[in-house]
N, CA, C, O and CB atoms as a CASP TS submission, in Angstrom:
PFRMAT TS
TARGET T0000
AUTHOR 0000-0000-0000
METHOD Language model
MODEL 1
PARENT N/A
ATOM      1  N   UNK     1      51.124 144.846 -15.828  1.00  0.00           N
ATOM      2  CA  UNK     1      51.768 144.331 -14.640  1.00  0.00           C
ATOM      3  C   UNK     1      50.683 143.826 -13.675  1.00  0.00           C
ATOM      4  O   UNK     1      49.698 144.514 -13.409  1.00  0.00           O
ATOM      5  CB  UNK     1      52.661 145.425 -13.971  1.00  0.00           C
ATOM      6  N   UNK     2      50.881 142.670 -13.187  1.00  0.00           N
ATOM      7  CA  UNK     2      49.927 141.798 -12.018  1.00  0.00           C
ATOM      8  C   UNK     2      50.095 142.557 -10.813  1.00  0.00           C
ATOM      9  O   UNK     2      51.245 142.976 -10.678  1.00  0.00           O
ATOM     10  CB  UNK     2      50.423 140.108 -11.670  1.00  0.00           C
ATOM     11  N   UNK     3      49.287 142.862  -9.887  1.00  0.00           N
ATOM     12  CA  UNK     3      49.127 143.385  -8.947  1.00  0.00           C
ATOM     13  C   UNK     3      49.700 142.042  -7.765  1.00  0.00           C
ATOM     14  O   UNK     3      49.787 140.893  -8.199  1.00  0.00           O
ATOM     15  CB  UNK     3      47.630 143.984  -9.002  1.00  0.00           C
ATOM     16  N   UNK     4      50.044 142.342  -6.334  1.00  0.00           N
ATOM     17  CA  UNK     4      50.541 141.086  -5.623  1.00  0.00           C
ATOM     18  C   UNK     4      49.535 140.164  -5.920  1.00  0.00           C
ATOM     19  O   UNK     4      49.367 139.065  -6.448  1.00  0.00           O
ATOM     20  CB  UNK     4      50.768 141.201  -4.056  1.00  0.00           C
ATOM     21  N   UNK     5      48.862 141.180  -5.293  1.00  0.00           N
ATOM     22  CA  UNK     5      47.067 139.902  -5.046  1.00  0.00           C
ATOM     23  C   UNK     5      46.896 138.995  -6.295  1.00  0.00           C
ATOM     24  O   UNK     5      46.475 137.875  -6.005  1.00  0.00           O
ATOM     25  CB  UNK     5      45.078 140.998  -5.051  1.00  0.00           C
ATOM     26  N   UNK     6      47.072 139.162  -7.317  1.00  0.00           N
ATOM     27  CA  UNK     6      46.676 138.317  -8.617  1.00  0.00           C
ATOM     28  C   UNK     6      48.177 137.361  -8.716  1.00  0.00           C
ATOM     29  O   UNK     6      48.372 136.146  -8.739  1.00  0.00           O
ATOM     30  CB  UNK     6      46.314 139.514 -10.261  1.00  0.00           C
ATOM     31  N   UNK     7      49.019 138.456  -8.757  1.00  0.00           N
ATOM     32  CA  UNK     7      50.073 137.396  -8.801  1.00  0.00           C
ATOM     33  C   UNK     7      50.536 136.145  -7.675  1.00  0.00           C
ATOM     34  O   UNK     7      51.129 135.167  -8.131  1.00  0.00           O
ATOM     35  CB  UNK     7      51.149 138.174  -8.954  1.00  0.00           C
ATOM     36  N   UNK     8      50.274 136.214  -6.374  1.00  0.00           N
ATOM     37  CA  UNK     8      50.025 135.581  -5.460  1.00  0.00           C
ATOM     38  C   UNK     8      48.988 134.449  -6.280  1.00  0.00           C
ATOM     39  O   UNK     8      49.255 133.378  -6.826  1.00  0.00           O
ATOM     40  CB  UNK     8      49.539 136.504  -4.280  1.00  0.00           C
ATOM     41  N   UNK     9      48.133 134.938  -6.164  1.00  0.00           N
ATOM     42  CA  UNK     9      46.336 133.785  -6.679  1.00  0.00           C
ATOM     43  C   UNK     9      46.652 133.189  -7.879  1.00  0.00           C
ATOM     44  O   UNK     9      46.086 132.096  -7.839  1.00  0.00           O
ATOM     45  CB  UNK     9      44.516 134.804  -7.161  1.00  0.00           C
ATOM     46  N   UNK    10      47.448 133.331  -9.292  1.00  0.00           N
ATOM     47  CA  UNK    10      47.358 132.469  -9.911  1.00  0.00           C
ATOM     48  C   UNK    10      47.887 131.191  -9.956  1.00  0.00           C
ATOM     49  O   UNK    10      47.366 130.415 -10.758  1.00  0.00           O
ATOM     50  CB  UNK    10      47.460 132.864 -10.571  1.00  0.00           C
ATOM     51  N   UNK    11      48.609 130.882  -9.419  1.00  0.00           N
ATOM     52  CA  UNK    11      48.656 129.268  -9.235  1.00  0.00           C
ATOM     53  C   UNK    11      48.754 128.652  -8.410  1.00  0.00           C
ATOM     54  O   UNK    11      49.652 127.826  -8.244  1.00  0.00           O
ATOM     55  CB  UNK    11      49.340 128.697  -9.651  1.00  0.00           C
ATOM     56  N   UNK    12      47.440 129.001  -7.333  1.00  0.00           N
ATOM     57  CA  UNK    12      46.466 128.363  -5.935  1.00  0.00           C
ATOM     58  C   UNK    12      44.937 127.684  -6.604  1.00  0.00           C
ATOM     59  O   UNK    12      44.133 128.168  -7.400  1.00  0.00           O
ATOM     60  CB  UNK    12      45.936 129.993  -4.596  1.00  0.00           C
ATOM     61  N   UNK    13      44.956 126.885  -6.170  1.00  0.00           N
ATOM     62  CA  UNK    13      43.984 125.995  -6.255  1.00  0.00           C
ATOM     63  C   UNK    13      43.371 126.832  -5.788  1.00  0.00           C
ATOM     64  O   UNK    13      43.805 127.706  -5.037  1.00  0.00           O
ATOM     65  CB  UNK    13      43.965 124.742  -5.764  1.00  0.00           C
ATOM     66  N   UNK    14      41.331 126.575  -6.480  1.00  0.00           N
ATOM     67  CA  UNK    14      40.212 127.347  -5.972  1.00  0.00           C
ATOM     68  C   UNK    14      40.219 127.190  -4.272  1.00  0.00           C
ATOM     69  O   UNK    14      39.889 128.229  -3.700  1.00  0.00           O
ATOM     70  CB  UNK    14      38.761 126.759  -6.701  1.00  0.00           C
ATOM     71  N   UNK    15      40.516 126.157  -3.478  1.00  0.00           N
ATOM     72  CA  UNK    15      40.273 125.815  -2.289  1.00  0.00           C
ATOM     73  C   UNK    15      41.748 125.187  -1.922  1.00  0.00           C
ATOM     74  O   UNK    15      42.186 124.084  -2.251  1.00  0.00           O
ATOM     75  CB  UNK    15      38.975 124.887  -2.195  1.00  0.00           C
ATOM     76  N   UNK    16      42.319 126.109  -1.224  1.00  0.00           N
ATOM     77  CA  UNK    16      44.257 125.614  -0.836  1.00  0.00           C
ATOM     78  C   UNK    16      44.091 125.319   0.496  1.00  0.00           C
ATOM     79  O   UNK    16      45.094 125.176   1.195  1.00  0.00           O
ATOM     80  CB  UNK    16      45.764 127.033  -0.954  1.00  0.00           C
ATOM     81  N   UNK    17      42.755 125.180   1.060  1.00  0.00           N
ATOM     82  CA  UNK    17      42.816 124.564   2.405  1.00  0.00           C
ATOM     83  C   UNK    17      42.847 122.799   2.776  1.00  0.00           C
ATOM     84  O   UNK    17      42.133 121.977   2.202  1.00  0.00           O
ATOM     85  CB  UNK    17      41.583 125.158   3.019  1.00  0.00           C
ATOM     86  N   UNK    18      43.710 122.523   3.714  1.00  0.00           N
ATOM     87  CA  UNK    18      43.994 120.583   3.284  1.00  0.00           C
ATOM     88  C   UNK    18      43.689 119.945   4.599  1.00  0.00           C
ATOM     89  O   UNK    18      44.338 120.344   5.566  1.00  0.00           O
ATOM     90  CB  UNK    18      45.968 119.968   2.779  1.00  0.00           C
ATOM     91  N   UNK    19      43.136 119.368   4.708  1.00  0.00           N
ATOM     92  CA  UNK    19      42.862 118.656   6.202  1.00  0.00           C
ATOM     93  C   UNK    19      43.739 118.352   7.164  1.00  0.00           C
ATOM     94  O   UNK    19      44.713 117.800   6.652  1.00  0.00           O
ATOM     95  CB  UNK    19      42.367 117.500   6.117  1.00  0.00           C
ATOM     96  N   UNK    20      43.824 118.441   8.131  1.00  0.00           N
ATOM     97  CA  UNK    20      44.873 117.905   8.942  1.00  0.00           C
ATOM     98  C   UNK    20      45.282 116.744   8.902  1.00  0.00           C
ATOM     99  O   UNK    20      44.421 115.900   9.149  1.00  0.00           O
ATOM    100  CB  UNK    20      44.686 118.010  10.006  1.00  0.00           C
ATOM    101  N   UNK    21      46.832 116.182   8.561  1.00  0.00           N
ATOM    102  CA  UNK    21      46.850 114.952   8.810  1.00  0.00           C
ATOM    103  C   UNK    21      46.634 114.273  10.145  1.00  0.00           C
ATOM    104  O   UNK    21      45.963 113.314  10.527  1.00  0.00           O
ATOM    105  CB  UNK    21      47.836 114.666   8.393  1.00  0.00           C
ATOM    106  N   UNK    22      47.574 115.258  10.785  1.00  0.00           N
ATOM    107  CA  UNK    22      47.248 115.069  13.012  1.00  0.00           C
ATOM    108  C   UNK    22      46.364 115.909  13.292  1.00  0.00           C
ATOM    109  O   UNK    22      46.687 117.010  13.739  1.00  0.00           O
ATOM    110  CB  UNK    22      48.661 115.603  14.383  1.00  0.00           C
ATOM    111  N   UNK    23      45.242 115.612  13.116  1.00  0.00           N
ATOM    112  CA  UNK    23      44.072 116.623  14.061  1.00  0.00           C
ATOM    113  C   UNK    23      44.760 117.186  15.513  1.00  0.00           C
ATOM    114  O   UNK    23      45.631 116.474  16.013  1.00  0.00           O
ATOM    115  CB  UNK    23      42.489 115.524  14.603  1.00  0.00           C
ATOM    116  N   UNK    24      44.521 117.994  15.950  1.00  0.00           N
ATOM    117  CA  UNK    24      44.832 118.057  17.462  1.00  0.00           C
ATOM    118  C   UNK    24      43.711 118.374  18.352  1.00  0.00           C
ATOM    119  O   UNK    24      42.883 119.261  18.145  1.00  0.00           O
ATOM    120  CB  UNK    24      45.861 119.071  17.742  1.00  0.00           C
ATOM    121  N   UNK    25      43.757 117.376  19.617  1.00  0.00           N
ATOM    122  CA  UNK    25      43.299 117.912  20.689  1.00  0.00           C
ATOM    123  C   UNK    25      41.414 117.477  19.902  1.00  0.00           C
ATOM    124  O   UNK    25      41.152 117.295  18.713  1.00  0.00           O
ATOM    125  CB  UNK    25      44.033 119.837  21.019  1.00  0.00           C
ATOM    126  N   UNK    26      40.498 117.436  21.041  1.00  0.00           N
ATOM    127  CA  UNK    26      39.339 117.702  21.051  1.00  0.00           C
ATOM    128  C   UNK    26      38.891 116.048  20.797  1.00  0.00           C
ATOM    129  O   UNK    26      37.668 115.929  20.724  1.00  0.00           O
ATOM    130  CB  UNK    26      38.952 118.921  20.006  1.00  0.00           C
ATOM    131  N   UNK    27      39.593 114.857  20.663  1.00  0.00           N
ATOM    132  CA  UNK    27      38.732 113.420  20.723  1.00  0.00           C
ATOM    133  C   UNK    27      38.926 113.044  21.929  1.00  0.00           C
ATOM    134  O   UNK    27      39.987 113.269  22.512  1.00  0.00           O
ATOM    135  CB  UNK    27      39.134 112.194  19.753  1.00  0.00           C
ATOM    136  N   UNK    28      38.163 112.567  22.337  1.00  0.00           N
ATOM    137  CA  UNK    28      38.569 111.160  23.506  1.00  0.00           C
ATOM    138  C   UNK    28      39.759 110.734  23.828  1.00  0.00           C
ATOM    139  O   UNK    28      40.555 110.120  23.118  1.00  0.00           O
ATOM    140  CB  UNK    28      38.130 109.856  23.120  1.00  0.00           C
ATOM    141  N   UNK    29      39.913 111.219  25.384  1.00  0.00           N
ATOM    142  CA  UNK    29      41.572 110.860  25.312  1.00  0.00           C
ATOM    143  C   UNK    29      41.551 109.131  26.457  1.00  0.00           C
ATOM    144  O   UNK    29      40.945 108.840  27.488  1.00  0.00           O
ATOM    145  CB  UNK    29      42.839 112.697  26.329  1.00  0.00           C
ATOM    146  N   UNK    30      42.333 108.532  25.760  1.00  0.00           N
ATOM    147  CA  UNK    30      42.500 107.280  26.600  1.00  0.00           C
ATOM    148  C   UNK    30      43.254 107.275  27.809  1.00  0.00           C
ATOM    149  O   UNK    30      43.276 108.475  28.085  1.00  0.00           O
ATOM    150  CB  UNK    30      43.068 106.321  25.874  1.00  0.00           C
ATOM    151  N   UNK    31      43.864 106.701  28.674  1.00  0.00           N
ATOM    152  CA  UNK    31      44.349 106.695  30.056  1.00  0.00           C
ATOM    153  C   UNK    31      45.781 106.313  29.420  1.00  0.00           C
ATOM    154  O   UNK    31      45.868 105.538  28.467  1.00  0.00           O
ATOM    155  CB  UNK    31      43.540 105.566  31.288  1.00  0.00           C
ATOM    156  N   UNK    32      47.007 106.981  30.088  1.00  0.00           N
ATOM    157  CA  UNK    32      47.979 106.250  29.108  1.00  0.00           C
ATOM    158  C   UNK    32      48.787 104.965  29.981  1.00  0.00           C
ATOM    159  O   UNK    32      49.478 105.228  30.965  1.00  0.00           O
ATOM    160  CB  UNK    32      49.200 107.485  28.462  1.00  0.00           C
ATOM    161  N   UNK    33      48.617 103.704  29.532  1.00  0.00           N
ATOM    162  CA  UNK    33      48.897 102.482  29.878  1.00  0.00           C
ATOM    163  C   UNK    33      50.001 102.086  29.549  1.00  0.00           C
ATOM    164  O   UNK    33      50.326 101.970  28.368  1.00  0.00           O
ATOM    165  CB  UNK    33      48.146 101.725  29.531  1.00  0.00           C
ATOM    166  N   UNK    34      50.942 101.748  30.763  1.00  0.00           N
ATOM    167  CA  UNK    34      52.409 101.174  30.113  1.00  0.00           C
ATOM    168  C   UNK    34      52.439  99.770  29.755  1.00  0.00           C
ATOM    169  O   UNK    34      52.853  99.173  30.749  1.00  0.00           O
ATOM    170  CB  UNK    34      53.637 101.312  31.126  1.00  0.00           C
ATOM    171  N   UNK    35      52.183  98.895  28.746  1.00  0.00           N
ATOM    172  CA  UNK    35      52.390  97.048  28.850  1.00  0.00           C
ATOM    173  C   UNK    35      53.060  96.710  29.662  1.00  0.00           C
ATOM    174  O   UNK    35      53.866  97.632  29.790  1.00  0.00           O
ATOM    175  CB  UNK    35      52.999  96.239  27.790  1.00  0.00           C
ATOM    176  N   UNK    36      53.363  95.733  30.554  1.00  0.00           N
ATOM    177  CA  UNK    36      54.415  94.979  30.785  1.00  0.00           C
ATOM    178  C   UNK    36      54.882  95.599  32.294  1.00  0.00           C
ATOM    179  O   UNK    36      56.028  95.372  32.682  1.00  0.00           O
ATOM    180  CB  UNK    36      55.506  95.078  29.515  1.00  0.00           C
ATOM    181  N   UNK    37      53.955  96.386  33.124  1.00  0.00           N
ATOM    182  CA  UNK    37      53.987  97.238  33.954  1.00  0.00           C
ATOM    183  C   UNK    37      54.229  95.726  35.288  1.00  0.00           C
ATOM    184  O   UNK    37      55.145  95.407  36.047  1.00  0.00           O
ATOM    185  CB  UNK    37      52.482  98.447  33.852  1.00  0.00           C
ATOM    186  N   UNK    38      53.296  95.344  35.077  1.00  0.00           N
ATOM    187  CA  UNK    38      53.134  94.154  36.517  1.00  0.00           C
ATOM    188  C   UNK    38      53.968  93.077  35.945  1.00  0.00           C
ATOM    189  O   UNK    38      53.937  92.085  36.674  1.00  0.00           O
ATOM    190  CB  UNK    38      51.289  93.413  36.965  1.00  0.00           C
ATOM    191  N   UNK    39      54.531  92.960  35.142  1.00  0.00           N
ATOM    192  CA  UNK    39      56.047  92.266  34.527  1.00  0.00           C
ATOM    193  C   UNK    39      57.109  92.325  35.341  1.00  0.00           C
ATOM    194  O   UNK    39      57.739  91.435  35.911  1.00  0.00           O
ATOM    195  CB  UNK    39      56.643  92.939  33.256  1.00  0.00           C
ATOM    196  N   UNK    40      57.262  93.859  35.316  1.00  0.00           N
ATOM    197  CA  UNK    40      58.667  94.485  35.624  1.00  0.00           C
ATOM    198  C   UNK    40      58.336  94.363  36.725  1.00  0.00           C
ATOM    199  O   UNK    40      59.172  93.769  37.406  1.00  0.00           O
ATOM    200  CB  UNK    40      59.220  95.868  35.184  1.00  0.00           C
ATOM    201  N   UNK    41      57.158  94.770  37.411  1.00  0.00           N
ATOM    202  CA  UNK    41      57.135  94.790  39.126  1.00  0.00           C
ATOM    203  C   UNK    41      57.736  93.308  39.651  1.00  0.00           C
ATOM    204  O   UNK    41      58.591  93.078  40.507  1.00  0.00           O
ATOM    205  CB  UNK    41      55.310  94.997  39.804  1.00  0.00           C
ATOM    206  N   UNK    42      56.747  92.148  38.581  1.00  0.00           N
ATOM    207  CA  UNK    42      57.523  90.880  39.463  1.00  0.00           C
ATOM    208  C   UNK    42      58.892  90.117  39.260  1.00  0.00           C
ATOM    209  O   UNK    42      59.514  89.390  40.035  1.00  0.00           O
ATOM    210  CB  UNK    42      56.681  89.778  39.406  1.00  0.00           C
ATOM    211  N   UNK    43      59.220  90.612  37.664  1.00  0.00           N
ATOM    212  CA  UNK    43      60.710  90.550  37.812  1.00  0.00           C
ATOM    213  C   UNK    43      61.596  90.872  39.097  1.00  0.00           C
ATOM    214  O   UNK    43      62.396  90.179  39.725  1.00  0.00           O
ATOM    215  CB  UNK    43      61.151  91.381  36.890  1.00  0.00           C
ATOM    216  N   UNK    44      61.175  92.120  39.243  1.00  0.00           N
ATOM    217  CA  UNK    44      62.067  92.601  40.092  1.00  0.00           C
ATOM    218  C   UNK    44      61.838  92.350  41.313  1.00  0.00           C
ATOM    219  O   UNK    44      62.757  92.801  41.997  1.00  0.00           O
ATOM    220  CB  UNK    44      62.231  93.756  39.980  1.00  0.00           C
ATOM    221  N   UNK    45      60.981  91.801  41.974  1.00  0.00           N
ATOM    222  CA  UNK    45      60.424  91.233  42.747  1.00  0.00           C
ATOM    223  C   UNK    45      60.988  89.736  42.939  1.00  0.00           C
ATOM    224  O   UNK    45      61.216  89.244  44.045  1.00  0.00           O
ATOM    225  CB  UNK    45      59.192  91.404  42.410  1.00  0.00           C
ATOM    226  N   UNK    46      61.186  89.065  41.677  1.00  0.00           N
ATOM    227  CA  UNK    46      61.690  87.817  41.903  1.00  0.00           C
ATOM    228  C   UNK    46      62.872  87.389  42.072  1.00  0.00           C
ATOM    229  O   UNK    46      63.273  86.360  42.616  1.00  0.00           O
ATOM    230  CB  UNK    46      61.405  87.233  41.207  1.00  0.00           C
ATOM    231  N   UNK    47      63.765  88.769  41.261  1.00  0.00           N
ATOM    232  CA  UNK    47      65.258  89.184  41.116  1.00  0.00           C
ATOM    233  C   UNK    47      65.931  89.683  43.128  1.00  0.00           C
ATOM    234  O   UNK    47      67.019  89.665  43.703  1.00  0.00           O
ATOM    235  CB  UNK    47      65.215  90.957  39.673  1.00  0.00           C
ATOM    236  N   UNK    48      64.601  90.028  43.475  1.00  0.00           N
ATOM    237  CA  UNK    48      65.125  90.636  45.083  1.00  0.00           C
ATOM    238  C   UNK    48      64.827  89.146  45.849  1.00  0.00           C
ATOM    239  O   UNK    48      65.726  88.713  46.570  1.00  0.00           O
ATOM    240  CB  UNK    48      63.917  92.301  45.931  1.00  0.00           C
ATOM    241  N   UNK    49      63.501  88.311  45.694  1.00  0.00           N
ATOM    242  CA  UNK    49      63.328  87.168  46.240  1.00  0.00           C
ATOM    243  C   UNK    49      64.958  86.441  46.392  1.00  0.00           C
ATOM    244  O   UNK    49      65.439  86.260  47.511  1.00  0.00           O
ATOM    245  CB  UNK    49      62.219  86.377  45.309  1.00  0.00           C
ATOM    246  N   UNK    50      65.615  86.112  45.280  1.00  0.00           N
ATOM    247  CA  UNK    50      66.207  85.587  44.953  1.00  0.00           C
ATOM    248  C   UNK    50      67.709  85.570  45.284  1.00  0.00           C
ATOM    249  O   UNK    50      68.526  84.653  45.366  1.00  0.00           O
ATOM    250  CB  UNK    50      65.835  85.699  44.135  1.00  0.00           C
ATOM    251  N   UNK    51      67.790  86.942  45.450  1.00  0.00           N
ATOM    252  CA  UNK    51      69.498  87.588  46.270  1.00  0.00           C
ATOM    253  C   UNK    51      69.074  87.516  48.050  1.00  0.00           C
ATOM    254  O   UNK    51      69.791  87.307  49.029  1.00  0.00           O
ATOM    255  CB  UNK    51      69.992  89.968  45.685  1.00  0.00           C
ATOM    256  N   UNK    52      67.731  87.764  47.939  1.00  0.00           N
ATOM    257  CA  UNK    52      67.435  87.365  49.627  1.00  0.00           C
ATOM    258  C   UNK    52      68.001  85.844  50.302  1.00  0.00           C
ATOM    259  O   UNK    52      68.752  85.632  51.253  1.00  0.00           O
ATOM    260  CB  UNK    52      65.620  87.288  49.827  1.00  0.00           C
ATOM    261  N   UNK    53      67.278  84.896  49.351  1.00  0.00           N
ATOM    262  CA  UNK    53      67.191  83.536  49.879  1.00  0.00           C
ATOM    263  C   UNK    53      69.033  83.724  49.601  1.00  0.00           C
ATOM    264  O   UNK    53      69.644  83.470  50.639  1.00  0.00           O
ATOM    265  CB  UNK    53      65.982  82.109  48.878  1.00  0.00           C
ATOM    266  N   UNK    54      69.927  84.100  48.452  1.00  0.00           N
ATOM    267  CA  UNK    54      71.085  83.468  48.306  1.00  0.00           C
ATOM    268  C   UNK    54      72.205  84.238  49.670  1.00  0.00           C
ATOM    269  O   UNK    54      73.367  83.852  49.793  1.00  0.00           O
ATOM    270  CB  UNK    54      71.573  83.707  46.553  1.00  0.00           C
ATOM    271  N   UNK    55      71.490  85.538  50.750  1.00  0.00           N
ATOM    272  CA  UNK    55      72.039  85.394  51.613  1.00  0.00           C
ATOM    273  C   UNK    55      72.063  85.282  52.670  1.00  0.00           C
ATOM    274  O   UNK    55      72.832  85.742  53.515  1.00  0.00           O
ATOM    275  CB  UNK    55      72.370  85.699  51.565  1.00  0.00           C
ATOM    276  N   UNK    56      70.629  84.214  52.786  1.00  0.00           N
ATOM    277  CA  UNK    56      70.243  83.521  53.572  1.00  0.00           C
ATOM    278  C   UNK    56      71.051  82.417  53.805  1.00  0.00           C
ATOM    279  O   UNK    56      71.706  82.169  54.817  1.00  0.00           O
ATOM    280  CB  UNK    56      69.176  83.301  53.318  1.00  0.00           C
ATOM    281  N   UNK    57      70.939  81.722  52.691  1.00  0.00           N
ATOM    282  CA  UNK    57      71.529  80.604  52.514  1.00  0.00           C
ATOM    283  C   UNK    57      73.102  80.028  52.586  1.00  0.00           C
ATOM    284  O   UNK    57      73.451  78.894  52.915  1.00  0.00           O
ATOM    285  CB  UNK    57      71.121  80.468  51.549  1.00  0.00           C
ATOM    286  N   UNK    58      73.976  81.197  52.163  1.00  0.00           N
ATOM    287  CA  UNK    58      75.055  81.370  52.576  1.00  0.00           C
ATOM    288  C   UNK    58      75.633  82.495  52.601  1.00  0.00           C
ATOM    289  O   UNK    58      76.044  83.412  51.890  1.00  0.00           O
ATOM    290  CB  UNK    58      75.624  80.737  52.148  1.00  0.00           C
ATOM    291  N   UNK    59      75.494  81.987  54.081  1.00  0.00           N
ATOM    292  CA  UNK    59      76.031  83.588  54.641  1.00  0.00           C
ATOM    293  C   UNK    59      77.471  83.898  54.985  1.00  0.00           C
ATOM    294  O   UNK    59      77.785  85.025  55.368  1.00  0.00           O
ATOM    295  CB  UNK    59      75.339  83.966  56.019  1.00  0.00           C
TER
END
């Protein structure tokens, strides 16, 4: 009869340790940047321009 320990170990690879696919933590972290940030500001900016002048214009 196999003891746990042996029976556990026989069918583990000599080395069952596997690299991380997602490392975590410890590289260089970047600043987090939204695209399209000064987009939306002047959309909406142009969207308010725009309801301004129309009740200006007729009022």
């Amino acid at each position: 009869m196999l003891t746990e320990t042996e029976f556990y170990a026989s069918d583990r690879p000599a080395h069952p340790e596997l690299p991380e696919d997602r490392p975590r933590g410890g590289g260089p972290k970047e600043p987090l940047v939204h695209p399209g940030t000064w987009a939306m500001i002047a959309i909406v900016a142009i969207v308010v321009v725009v309801i301004g002048v129309g009740i200006v214009l007729f009022p």
